[in-house]
Structure formats: structure tokens, C-alpha cells
C-alpha positions in Angstrom: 36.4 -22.3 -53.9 38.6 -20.9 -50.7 35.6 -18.3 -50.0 32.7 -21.4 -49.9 35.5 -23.2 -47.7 35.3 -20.4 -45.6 32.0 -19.5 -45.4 31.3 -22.8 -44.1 33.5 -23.0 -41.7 32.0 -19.8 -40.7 28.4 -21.2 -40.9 29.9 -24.3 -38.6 31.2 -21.7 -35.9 27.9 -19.9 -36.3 26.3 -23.4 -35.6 28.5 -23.9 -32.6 27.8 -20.6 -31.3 24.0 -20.7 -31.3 23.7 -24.1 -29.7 26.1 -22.7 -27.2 24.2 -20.1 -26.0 20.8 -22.2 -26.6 22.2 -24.2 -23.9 23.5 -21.4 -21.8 20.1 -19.6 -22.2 17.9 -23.2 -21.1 20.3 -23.1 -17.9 19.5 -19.6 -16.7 15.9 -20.2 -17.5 16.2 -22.9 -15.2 17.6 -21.1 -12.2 15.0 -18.3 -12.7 12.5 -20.9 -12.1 14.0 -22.4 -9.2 14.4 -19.4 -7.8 10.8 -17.8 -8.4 9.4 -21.4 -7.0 11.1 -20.9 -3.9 10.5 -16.9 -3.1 7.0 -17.9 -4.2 7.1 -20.6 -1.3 8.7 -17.8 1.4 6.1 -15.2 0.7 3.6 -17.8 1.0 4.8 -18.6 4.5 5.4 -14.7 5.0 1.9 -13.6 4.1 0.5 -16.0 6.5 2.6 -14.8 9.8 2.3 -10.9 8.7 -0.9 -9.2 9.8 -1.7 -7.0 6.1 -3.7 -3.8 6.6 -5.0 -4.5 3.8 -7.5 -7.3 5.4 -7.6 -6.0 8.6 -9.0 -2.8 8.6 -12.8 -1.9 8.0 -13.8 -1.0 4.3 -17.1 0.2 5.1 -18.6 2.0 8.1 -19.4 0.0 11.2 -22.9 -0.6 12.3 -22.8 2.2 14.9 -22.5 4.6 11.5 -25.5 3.9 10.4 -27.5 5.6 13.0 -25.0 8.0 14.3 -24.2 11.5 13.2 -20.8 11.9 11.3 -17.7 13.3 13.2 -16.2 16.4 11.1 -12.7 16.7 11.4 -10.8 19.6 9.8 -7.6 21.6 10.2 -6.9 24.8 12.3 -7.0 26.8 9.3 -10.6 25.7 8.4 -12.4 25.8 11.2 -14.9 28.3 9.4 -15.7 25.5 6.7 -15.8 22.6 10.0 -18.3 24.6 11.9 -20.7 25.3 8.8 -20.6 21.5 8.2 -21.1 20.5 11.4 -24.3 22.5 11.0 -25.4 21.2 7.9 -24.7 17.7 8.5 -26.4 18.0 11.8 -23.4 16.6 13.6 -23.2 16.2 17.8 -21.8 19.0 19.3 -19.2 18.4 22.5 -18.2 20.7 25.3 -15.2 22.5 25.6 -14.5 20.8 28.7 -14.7 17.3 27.0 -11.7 18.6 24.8 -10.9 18.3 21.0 -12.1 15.8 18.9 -8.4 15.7 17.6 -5.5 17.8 18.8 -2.7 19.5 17.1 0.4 19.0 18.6 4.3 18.8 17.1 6.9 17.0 18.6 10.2 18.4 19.4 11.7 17.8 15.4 8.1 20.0 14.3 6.4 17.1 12.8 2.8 16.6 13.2 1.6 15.0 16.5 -2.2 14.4 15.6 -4.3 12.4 18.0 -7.7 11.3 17.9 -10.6 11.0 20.4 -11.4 7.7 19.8 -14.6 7.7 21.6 -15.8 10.2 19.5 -14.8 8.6 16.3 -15.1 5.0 16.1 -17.7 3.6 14.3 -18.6 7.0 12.9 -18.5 8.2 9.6 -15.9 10.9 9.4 -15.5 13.7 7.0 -12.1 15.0 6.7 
């Protein structure tokens, strides 16, 4: 008879203990969802003043592309396979004197420095 006295006692405390953390477990379920409505209301107002890339930038070639010539771009080291696609693709050829279509330049930590001639590119198709 002491052990069923015991064992529902224990039971009882078991009871206790559940309904405890039920309790504790609706509370942080409601801070979670205070919380994610209000970050939820912050990126809202965030997305709206930050200018995405994403949206911003062109997805498909520009009208100019589709009656211009591609611009082939390529590395020092492959200027071998730049000039034989130039050729194939029929692509515009520019003077020396006009300067590169991109130049290679490092800065003073020997990370790349790559610019573009935008007046060449834009617009264009470009094969890398």
C-alpha cells in the first residue's frame, strides 16, 4: 500500500511538472511570435529603403544586344583562345590606340584592379 501511496504522489508531481512546463513552453512560443512579427515588420520597412541587386540589375541583354556584335573578354593568359573567338564570333575589332577593352591592373596590396570600357560593353552581350 506505501508503494501505490507513493506512486501517486509521484504521478501528482509528474502532473505538476508537465503543466509547468506546458505553460512555460506556451510563454516562449509567445515571445517567438512577437518577436518574428516585429523583425518581419523591420525588414519590411528595410527592403523598401535598400536598393537590392537583385531587382536592379538587367537579366537579359539590352536592346542594343540584339543587333550588336558580342564583346569577348578574356584573361592575359588566354589571349590565344580571345583572339580565335573574336574571329569566330565575328566580333568589332578596336585600335590599339583606343586602348583595352578591360585593363589589368593591381593595387598596391596585389589585388586585382580590373576596369571596364564601358562604352564598349554596355548593352553588349559579353563572353567571358
Amino acid at each position: 500500500m506505501s508503494q501505490e501511496g507513493n506512486t501517486l504522489l509521484r504521478v501528482k508531481a509528474l502532473e505538476e511538472e508537465v503543466a509547468r512546463q506546458n505553460i512555460r513552453l506556451a510563454q516562449l512560443e509567445a515571445t517567438v511570435e512577437a518577436a518574428s512579427r516585429k523583425s518581419s515588420k523591420s525588414s519590411a520597412q528595410q527592403q523598401s529603403s535598400v536598393l537590392s541587386t537583385k531587382d536592379h540589375r538587367a537579366s537579359v541583354p539590352g536592346v542594343v544586344a540584339r543587333w550588336t556584335k558580342p564583346v569577348v573578354i578574356a584573361p592575359p593568359g588566354l589571349e590565344e583562345l580571345r583572339a580565335k573567338l573574336v574571329k569566330r564570333l565575328g566580333c568589332e575589332a578596336f585600335a590599339e590606340e583606343l586602348g583595352p577593352t578591360v585593363s589589368y591592373e593591381r593595387f598596391k596590396s596585389n589585388d586585382p584592379n580590373m576596369r571596364f570600357n564601358w562604352a564598349r560593353v554596355v548593352g553588349r552581350r559579353i563572353v567571358f
